[in-house]
C-alpha positions in Angstrom: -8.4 13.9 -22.7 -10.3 11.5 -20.8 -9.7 11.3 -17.2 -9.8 7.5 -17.4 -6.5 8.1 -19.3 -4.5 10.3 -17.7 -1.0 8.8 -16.4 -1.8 9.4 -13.3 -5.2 7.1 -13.2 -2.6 4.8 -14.8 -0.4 4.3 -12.1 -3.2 4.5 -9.2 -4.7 1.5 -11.5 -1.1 0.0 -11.8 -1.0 0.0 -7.5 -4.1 -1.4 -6.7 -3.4 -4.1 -9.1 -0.1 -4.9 -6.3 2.0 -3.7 -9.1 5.6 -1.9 -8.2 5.8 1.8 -10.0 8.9 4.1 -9.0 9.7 2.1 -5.9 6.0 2.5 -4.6 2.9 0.3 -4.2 -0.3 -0.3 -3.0 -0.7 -2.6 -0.1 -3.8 -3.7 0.7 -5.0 -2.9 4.5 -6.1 -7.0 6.3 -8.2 -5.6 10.2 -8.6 -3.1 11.9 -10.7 -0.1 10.8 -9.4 0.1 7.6 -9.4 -3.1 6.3 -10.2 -4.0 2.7 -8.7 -0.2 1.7 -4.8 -0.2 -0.1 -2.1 2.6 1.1 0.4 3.4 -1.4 3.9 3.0 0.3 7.3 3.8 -0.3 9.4 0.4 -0.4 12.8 0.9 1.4 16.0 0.3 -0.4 15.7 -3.5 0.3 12.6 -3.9 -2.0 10.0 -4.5 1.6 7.7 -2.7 2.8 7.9 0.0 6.1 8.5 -2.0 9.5 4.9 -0.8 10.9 3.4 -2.4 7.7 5.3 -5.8 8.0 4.4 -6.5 11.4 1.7 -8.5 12.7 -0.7 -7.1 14.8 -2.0 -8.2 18.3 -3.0 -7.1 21.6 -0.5 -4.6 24.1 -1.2 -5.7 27.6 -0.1 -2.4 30.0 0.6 -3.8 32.9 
């Protein structure tokens, strides 16, 4: 069997497209160092994403 066929090149195809397989999906990565990459992410019981991942980023001032 082809390795373009394999059910798990399926679902890696099936998150980067942004869809939802087994409460998990690929979120795609906006600044920083990593931006333009997707991380595949557990959803939390609420359907949303991981606090760190929802919140915006910015600048910490240390004072």
């Amino acid at each position: 069997m082809a390795t373009e066929d394999s059910e798990h090149m399926k679902t890696v195809h099936r998150w980067l497209a942004g869809e939802t397989v087994n409460n998990t999906v690929g979120i795609r990565i906006v600044g920083g160092p990593f931006s333009g990459r997707t991380k595949i992410v557990h959803l939390c019981q609420d359907g949303t994403p991981p606090s760190p991942l929802r919140a915006s980023g910015g600048l910490v001032t240390w004072f």
